[in-house]
Structure formats: structure tokens, C-alpha cells
C-alpha positions in Angstrom: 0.0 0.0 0.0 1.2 3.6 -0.8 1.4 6.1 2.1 1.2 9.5 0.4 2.4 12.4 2.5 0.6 15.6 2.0 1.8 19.0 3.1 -0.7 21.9 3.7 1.3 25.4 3.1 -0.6 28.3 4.4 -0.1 31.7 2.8 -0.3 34.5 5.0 -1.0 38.2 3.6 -0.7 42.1 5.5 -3.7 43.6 6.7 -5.1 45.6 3.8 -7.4 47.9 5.4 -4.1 50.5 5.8 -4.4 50.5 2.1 -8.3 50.4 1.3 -8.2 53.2 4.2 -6.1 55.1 2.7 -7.3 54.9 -0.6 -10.6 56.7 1.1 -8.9 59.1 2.8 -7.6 60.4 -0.3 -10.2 60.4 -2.7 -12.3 62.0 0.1 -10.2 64.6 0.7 -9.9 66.0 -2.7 -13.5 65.4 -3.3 -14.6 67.5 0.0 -12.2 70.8 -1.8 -14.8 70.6 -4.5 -17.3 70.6 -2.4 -16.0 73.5 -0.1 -15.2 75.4 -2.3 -12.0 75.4 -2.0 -11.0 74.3 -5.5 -13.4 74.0 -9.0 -14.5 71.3 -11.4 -14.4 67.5 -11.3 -12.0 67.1 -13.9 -8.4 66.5 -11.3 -10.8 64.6 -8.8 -11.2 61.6 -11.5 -7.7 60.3 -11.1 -8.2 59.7 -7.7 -11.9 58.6 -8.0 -10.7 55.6 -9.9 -7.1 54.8 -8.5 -7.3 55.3 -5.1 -11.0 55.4 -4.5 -11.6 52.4 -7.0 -8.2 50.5 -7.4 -7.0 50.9 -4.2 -9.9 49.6 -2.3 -10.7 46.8 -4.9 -7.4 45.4 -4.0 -7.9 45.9 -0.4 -11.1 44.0 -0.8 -9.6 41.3 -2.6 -7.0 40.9 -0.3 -9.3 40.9 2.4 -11.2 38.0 0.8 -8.1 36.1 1.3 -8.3 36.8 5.5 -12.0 35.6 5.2 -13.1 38.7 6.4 -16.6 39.8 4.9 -17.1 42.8 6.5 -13.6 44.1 5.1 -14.6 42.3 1.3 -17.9 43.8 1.2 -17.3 47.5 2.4 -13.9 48.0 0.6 -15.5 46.5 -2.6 -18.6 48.3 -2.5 -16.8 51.3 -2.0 -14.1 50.7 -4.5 -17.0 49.8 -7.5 -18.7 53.2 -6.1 -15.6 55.6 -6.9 -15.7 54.0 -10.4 -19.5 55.0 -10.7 -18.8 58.3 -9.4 -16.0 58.5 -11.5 -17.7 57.3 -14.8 -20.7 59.6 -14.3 -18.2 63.0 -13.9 -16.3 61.7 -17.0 -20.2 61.5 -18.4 -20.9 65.2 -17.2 -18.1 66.7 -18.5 -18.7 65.0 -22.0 -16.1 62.2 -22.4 -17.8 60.1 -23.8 -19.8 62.7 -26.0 -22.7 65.3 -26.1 -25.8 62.7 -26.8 -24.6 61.2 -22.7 -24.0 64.3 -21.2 -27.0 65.9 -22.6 -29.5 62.9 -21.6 -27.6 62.7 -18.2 -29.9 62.9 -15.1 -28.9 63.8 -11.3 -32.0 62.1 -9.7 -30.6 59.2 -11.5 -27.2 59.6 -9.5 -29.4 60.4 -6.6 -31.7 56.9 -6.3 -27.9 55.7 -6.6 -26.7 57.4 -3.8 -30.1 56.4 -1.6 -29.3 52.8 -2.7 -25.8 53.3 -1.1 -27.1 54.6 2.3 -29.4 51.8 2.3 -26.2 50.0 2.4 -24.3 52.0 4.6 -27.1 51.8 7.1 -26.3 47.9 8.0 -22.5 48.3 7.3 -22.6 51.1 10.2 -24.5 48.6 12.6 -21.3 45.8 11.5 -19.2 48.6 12.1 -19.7 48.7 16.1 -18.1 44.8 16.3 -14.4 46.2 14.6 -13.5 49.2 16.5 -14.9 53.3 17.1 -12.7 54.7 14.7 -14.5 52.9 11.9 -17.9 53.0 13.2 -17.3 56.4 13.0 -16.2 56.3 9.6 -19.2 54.7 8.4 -22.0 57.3 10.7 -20.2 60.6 8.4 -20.5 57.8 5.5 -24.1 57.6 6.1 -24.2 61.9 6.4 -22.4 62.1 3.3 -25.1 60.2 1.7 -28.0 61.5 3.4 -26.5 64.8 1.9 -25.9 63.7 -1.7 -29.3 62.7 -1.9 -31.1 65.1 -0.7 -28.7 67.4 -2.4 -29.6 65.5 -6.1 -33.5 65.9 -5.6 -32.7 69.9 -5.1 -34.1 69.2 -1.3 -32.6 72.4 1.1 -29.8 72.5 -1.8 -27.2 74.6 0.1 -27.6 73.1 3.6 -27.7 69.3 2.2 -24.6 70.2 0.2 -22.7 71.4 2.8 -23.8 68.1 5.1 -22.1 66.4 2.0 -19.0 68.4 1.8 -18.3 68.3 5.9 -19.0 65.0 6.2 -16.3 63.8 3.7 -13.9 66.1 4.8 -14.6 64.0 8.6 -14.1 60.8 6.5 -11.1 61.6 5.1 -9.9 62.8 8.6 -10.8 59.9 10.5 -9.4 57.7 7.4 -6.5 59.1 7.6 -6.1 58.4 11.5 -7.7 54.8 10.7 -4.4 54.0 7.9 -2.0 55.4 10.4 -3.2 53.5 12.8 -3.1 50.3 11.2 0.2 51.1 9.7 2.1 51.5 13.0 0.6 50.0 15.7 1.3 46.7 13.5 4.9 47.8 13.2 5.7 49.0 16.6 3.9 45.7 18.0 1.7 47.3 20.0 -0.8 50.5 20.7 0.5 53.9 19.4 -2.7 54.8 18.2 -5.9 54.1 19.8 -8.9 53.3 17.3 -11.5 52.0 20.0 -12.8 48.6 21.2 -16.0 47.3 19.7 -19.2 48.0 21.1 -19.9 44.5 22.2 -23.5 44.7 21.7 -24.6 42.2 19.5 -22.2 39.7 19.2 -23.0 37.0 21.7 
């Protein structure tokens, strides 16, 4: 009889959310300019829409996958897939793809969007409160930003619901940023630099 040896080899990956964090903190932050007023047009935000908002993320959530971590997969692919939306529909608006789009383009189209992305939001924010504060409160100016885009699209309070938007990215990008770091060194120093918050513990069992 044959005794056939078998050898299991287990492939171990880095933590991506440093990068999918990062790639939001970015894209964020330029985006929120725009929407402060503090710089004009949409045209040097696409760059970063689709390679640190999209790519970036989309790896993230890939490599995520690979840690069996669903929570990480789902929010950092959503999000990724979302920055290429976003990005596609400015490239539509400023007539990239030609005046027949642009012209038949619709903003309460890009608003039922962005209500179908607080839907989602809603439940990610709730998964939030078992990883730690800093992303749960990540995902709450997540679901600001989205209540302002929305309203925002449908012309609701115009002003007030776009400056909601603007304020609550800029507080994504912040608290991104912090998240990235976060990760980042407290992995290599070995222990706690930076703080990001213990889960809520409520409805894990």
C-alpha cells in the first residue's frame, strides 16, 4: 500500500485595510475641496476617483477576501466599484464620452444611486460597532455624506444638504486618515500607538 504524505502550506497576507483606508482618505479629501469650495470642477478629482477610490480599495477587498473577512470584502468592494460609478458619471458630465450622454444625463438618477448606497451604509454602520470606534465612525459621516448627496440631487434644502455632503467627507477623510496610520504602526511597533477604539460589544453574543 502507498502512504502518500501531504503537506498543507498556508499563505499569510498584511492587513489591507491600511491601504483600502487610505485609498478613502484620499479620494475624500480631494473630493470634499470641491465641495467646499475650495477648489473647481471635477476634472483632477477623476484620477483619484478611480485609483485610489476604485483601485485601491478593490485590492484591499480582494486581499481581504483572502483573511476571510466579509465585513472588510464587502465595504472595501462596494466602496471601490462606487468611486468608479462616481468616477464614470463625472467623466459622463463633462462630456467624455460625447454630447448625446451628457446631454441625456440625469442627477436624480445619481441620486436613487446614492439612496441605494445609504441603504447600504445603514447595515454596514451597525457591523461597524463589532471592529472598532474609529470605523464606526467612519461609516455614521458615511451615512451623512449620503444623506446629503441625496437630498442634495433631488434639489431638497440644496445649500444646507450640500454642505452636510462636503463636511462629512472632509470628517471621512480625517478619520481615514487616523484609521491608515493607525493600522500602519501600531502593526509595526507591535503594540498600541494609536488608539482606534474597542467594539461595542452589543450584539455579538
Amino acid at each position: 500500500m502507498d502512504t502518500q504524505n501531504h503537506t498543507q502550506v498556508k499563505i499569510t497576507t498584511a492587513d489591507p485595510s491600511a491601504l483600502g483606508l487610505f485609498g478613502l482618505a484620499m479620494v475624500t479629501l480631494v473630493a470634499s475641496s470641491q465641495k467646499l469650495g475650495l477648489t473647481e470642477g471635477l476634472s483632477l478629482i477623476v484620477p483619484w476617483a478611480f485609483f485610489l477610490g476604485g483601485l485601491a480599495q478593490l485590492i484591499a477587498a480582494f486581499l481581504d477576501s483572502k483573511h476571510n473577512n466579509i465585513f472588510g470584502t464587502t465595504a472595501f468592494g462596494a466602496f471601490g466599484l462606487f468611486w468608479f460609478g462616481v468616477g464614470t458619471t463625472w467623466l459622463i458630465q463633462l462630456g467624455a464620452f460625447g454630447e448625446t450622454l451628457a446631454e441625456n444625463a440625469d442627477a436624480k438618477q445619481l441620486g436613487v444611486a446614492f439612496i441605494g448606497y445609504l441603504i447600504f451604509s445603514i447595515f454596514m454602520t451597525i457591523g461597524a460597532m463589532e471592529t472598532h470606534k474609529v470605523l464606526f465612525f467612519i461609516f455614521v459621516f458615511i451615512d451623512l455624506l449620503f444623506i446629503g448627496l441625496s437630498l442634495s440631487s433631488f434639489n431638497i434644502m440644496h445649500e444646507a444638504t450640500h454642505m452636510l455632503a462636503a463636511i462629512s467627507e472632509l470628517c471621512i477623510a480625517l478619520l481615514s486618515f487616523y484609521g491608515s496610520a493607525a493600522v500602519v504602526l501600531n502593526t509595526h511597533f507591535g503594540h498600541i500607538l494609536l488608539p482606534v477604539g474597542k467594539p461595542f460589544a452589543i450584539f455579538k453574543k
